[in-house]
N, C-alpha and C positions, 0 to 999 in steps of 0.2 A: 655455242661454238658452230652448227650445224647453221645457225641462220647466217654468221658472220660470213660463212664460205658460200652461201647460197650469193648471199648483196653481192659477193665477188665476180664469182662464175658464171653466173646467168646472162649479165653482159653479152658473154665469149658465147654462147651457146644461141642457137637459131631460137627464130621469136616464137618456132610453134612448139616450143617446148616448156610448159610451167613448170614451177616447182615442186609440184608434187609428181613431176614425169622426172626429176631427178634424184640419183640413187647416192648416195655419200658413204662410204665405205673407208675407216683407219685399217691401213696395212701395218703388217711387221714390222716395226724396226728394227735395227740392230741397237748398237753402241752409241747411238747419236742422239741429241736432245732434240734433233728436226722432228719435225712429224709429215707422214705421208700419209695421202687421202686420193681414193680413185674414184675419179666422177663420172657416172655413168646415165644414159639417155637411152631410149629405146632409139635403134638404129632405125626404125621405120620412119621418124621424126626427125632425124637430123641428116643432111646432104655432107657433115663433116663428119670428121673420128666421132664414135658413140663413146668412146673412154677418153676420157684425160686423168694425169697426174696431178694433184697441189702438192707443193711444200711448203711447209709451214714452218718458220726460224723458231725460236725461242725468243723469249721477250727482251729485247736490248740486241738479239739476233749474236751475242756472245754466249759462248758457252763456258758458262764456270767449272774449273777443273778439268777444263782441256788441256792439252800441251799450250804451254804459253811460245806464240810465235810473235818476234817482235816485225813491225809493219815498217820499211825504211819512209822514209820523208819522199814527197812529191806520186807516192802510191793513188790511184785512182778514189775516190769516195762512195763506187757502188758498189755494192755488197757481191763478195769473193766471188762468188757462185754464178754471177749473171758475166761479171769483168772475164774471169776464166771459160765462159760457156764463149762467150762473143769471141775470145781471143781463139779458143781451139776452132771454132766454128769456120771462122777466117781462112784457117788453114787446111780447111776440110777433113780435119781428126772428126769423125763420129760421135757426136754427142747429142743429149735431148733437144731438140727446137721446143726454146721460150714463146710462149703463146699470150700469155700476160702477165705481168707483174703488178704489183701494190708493196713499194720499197718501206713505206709508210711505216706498215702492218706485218711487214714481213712476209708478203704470199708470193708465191710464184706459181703460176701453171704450164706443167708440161707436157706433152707429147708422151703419151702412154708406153713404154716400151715393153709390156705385158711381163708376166713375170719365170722370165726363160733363163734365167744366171749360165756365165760358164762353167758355174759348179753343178749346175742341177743338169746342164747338157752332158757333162763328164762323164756323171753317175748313172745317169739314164744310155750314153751310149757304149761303156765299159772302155778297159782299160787301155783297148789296143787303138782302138777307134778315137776313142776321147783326145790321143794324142797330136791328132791332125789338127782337132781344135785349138789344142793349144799351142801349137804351130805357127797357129792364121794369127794369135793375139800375142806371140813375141814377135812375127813379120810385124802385127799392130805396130807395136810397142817402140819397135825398129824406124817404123815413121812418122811416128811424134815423137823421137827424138833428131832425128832426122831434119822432118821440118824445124822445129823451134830451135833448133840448131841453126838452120840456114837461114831464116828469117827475124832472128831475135825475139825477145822476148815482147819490147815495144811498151805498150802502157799497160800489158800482163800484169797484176799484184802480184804471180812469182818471182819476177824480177826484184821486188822489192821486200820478196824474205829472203831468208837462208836459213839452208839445214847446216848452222856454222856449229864449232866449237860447243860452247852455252847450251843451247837446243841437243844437242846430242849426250853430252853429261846427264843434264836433268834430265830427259829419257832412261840413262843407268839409274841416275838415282831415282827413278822412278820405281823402277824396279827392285832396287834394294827399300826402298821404303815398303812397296805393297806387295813383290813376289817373293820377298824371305822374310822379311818382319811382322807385316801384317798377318800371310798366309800362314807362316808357321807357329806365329801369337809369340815371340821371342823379342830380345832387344839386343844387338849384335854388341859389343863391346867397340869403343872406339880405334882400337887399334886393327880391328879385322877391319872394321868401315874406310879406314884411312887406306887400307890394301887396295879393297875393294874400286876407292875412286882414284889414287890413283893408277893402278893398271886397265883402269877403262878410258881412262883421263888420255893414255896412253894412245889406245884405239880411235878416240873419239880425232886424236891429232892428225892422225894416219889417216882417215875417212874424207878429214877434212879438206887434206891435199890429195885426194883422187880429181880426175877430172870430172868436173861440174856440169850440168844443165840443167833441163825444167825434169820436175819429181811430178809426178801425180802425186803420191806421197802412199797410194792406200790402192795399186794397181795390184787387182787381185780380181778368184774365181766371182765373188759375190758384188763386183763394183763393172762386173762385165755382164753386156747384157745381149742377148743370139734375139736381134730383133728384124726378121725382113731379109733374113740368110745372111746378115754381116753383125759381127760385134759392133756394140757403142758404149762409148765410155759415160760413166755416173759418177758421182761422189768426186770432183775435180776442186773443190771448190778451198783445202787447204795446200794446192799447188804451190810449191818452191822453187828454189834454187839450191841443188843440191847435188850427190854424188850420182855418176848418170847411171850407175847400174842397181842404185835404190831401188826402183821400180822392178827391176828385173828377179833379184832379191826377194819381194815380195808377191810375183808372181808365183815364183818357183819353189818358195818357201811359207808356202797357204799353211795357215789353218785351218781350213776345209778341205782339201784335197791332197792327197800325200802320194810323192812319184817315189820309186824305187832308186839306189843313186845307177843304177844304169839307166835310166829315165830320164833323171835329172842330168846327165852328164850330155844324153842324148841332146834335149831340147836345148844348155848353154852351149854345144856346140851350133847348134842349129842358128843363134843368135849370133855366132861369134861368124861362120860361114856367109853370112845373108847380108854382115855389116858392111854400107860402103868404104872407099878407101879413105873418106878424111874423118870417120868415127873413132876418137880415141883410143878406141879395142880394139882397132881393125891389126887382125894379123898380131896380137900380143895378148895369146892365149895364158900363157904363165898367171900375167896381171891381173888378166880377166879373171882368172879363178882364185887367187890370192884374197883378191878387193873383193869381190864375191864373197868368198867365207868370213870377212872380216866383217863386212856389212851384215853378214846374217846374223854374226853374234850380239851386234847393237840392235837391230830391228828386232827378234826373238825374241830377248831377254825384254827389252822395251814392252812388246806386246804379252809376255808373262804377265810382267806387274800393273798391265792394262786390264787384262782379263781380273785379275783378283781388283784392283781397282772401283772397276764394273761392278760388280759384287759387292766390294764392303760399302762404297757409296753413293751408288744410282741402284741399291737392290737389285738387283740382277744377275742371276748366276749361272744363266745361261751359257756364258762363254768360260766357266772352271773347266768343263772338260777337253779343252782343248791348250791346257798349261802342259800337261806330259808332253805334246806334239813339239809343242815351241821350245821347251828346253831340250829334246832329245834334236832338234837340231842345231839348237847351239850345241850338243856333246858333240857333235859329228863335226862338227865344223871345225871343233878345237881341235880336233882329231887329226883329221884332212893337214892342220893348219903347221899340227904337231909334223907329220908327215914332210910337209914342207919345207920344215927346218925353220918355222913363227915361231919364238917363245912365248906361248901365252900359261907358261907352269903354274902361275900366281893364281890366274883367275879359275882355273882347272879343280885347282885345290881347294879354291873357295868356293865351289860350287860343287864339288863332290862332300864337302863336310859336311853343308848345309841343307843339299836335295836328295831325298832318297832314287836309288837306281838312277843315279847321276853317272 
């Protein structure tokens, strides 16, 4: 493996550096089948960056047992990551600069962005401080939607999915298959199941008619990176076309980092105050918070049956402690939503009989 990446890299790297002055290092992954590798040089030898990033696709660069996203016709044929890298880049959203590819083999090398997360900034500067960061990366968030709003999406492959109908179901039923059946080793009767989808089926409709634009899809503390005193965005590469406060949702509703809801309430206002005047939320705070809780209970519950997922089929259990987190805010949301005068009694009920401390 180590030599396949040396034939790659070397290239890219000044001539007075051999291969035995190169350091090849696998990092962390999460949840993803990619592989990352940080490639290092003694800086005394090189007049460029001493570190770079590779990534490494999976073989067919498909990931089996991913969310199945369908690709519309006339979508571009390079691979997600590099089409969505070139399109944000365009519009000067902050993202890794591609240094070299091999479409071939699946490699990509990038621009090292060290490993500083918004989550790890958070916990390192506490609670009161951490706030301002997260601040700077909903203003982010505020202008990549912004741009890609104003400029189109163009020959973006998010223009050519969607977070439609279909894709949001099979997300619930993801979760009924792996965060109540799997996790609790049970087999639900079909008449609870039939509740189940349709009063999501429900939601899923509702979602679907919010107003739309480009999703990162996975805009959170761990996909944000404090590189050179500004965030950059990572992990872009299953960009959609979807509900525009998905992303926002998933900032705000981490599984790494948990705000208090005077927090929370603080920073969606902060996003709703900051929006220009032709942004679909602008000044229709009601909405904003309605579509808000409504999205958090499909993305949560989504990410429940993700994390146990992770677990029963890629081994890795790494991400079970973080199920309590996900469903105690889908409780809250129902809650809020209940407050609102939402009827979501059905789903409430099915997931209080089912989850403990539901």
């Amino acid at each position: 493996m180590h030599e396949d990446i040396l034939n790659f890299v070397a290239p890219h790297l000044d001539s007075k550096v051999s291969p035995q002055d190169i350091s090849i290092t696998k990092l962390f992954g999460q949840a993803s089948y990619r592989e990352y590798y940080r490639i290092t040089t003694p800086s005394s030898l090189v007049p460029r960056p001493s570190s770079l990033v590779l990534m490494k696709l999976p073989n067919g660069f498909a990931s089996p047992a991913e969310e199945v996203t369908k690709i519309g016709e006339g979508a571009s044929k390079e691979l997600p990551f590099l089409n969505v890298q070139k399109y944000l880049n365009t519009l000067e959203i902050p993202v890794p600069q591609v240094l070299a590819t091999d479409e071939q083999n699946g490699l990509i090398l990038l621009e090292d962005l060290g490993d500083t997360s918004l989550e790890i900034l958070y916990r390192n500067a506490g609670s009161e401080f951490g706030l301002v960061y997260y601040k700077k990366v909903v203003e982010l968030l505020i202008d990549l939607q912004t741009k890609t709003q104003q400029n189109g999406f163009g020959p973006c492959v998010a223009s050519f999915r969607k977070f439609d109908v279909e894709l949001l179901n099979w997300e619930f039923n993801h979760f009924l298959e792996y965060g109540i059946e799997d996790r609790l080793g049970i087999t639900l009767e079909e008449n609870e199941k039939r509740v189940f989808r349709e009063t999501t089926a429900h939601i899923s409709s509702i979602i679907a008619h919010m107003p739309q634009g480009f999703v990162h899809r996975d805009y959170q503390s761990r996909n944000l990176m404090f590189h050179n005193m500004n965030f950059t965005l990572i992990d872009f590469q299953d960009a959609l076309t979807g509900p525009v406060l998905y992303d926002l949702v998933a900032l705000l509703r981490d599984s790494y980092v948990c705000f208090t809801p005077e927090q929370t309430m603080g920073l969606l206002s902060h996003y709703q105050q900051n929006l220009p005047a032709e942004h679909p939320y602008h000044d229709k705070w009601n909405a904003l918070l309605s579509d808000f809780y409504l999205i958090t209970i499909q993305r949560k519950l989504k990410d429940a049956g993700r994390f146990q997922f992770i677990n029963t089929v890629k081994k890795n259990p790494g991400f079970l402690p973080n199920i309590p987190r996900s469903l105690e805010y889908v409780r809250q949301a129902l809650e809020t939503l209940r407050e609102m005068k939402y009827d979501c009694a059905e789903l409430s009920g099915f997931l209080k009989k089912h989850l403990e401390n539901f």
